[in-house]
N, CA, C and O of each residue as an XYZ file, in Angstrom:
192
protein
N     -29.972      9.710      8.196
C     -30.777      8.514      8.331
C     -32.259      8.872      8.310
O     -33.097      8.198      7.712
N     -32.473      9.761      8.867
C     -34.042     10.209      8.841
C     -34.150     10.790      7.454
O     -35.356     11.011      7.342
N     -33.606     11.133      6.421
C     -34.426     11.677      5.437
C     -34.213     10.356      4.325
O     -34.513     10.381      3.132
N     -33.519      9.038      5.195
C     -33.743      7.979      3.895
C     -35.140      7.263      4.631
O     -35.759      6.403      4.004
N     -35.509      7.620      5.782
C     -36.954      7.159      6.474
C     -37.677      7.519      5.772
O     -38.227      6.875      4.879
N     -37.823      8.730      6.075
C     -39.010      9.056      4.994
C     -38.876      9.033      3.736
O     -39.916      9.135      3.085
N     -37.615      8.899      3.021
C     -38.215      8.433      1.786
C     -38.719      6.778      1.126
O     -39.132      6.410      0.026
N     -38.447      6.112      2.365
C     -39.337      4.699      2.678
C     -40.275      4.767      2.796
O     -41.021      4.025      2.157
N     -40.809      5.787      3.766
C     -42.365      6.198      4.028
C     -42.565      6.454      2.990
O     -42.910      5.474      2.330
N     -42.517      7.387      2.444
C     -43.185      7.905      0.904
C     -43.426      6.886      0.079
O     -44.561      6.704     -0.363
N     -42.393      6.087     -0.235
C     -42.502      5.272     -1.022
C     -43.340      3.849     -0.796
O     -43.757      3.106     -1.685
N     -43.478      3.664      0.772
C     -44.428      2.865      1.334
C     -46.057      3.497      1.006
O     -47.076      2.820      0.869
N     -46.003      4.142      0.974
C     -47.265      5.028      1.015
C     -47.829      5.252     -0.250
O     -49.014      5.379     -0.558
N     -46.547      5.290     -1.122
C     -47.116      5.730     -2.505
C     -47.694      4.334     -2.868
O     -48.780      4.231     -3.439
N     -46.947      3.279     -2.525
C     -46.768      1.657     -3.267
C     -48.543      1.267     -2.826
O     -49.372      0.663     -3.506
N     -48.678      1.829     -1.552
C     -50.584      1.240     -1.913
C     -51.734      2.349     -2.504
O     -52.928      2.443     -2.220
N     -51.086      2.971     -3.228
C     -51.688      3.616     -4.019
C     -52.107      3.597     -5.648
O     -52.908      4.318     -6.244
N     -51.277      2.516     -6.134
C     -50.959      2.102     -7.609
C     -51.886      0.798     -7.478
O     -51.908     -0.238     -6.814
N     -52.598      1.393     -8.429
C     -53.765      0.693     -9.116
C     -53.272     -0.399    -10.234
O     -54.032     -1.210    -10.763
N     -51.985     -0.291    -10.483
C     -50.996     -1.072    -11.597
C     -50.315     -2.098    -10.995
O     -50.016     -1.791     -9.841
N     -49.898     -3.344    -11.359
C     -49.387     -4.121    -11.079
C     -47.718     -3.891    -11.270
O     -46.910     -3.960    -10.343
N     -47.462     -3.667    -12.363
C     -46.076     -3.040    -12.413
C     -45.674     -1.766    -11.797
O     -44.455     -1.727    -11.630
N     -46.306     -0.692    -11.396
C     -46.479      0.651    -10.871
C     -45.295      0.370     -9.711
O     -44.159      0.725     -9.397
N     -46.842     -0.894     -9.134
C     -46.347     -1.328     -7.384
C     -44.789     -2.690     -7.608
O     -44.170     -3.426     -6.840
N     -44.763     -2.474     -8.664
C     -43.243     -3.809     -8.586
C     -42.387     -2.656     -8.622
O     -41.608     -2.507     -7.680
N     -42.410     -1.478     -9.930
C     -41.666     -0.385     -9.534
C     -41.168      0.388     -8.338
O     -40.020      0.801     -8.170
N     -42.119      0.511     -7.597
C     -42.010      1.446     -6.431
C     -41.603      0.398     -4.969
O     -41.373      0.745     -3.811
N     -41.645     -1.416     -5.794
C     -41.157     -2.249     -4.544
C     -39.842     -1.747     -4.786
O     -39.185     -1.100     -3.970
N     -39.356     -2.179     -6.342
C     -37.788     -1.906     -6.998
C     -37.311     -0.791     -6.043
O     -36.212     -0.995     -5.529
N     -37.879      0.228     -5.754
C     -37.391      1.645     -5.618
C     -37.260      1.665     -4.087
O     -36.288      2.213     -3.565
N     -38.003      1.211     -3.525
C     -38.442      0.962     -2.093
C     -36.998     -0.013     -1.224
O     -36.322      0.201     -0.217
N     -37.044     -1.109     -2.258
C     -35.469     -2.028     -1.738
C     -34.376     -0.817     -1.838
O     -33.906     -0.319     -0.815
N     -33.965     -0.329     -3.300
C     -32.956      0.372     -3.218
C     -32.909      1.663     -1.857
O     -32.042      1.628     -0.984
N     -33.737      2.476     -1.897
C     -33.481      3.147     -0.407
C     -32.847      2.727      0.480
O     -31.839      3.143      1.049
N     -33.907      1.249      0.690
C     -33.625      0.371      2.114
C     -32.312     -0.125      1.987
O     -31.813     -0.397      3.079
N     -31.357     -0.397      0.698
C     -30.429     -0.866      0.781
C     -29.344      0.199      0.998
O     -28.240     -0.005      1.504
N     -29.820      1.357      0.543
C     -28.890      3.097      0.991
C     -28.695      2.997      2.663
O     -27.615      2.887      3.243
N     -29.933      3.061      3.235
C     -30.025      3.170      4.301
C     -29.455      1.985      5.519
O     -29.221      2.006      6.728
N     -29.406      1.108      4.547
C     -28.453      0.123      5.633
C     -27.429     -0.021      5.174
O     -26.900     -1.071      5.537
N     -26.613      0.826      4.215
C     -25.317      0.820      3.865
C     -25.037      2.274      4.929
O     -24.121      2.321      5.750
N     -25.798      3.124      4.748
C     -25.462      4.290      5.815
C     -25.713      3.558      7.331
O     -25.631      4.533      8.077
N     -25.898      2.720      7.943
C     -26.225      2.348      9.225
C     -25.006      1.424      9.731
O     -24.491      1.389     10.849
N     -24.660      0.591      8.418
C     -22.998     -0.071      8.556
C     -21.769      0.913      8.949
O     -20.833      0.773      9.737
N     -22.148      1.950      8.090
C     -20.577      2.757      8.188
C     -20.556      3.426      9.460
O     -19.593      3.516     10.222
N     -22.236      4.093      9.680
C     -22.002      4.829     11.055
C     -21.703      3.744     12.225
O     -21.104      4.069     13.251
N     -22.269      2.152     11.932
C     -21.700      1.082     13.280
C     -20.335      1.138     13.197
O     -19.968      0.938     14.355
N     -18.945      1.358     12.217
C     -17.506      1.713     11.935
C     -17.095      2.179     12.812
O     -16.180      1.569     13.366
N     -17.600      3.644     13.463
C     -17.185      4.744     13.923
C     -17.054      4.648     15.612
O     -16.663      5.622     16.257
């Protein structure tokens, strides 16, 4: 779970860095998918 954090962070971090309008829709795109990893890993470990 912590290394899909930080790759939210990163990707939070990178996203106000793009001077591009599409750059930052990209890196939203990329930013959901993590977040959606990471709460598919947070379901299975609530399973257990």
């Amino acid at each position: 779970m912590a290394v899909q954090q930080e790759k939210a962070r990163q990707l939070i971090d990178g996203m106000s860095r793009f001077p591009q309008t599409e750059n930052a829709v990209q890196a939203s795109e990329n930013l959901g998918g993590v977040l959606d990893s990471a709460n598919h890993n947070y379901q299975v470990l609530c399973r257990r």
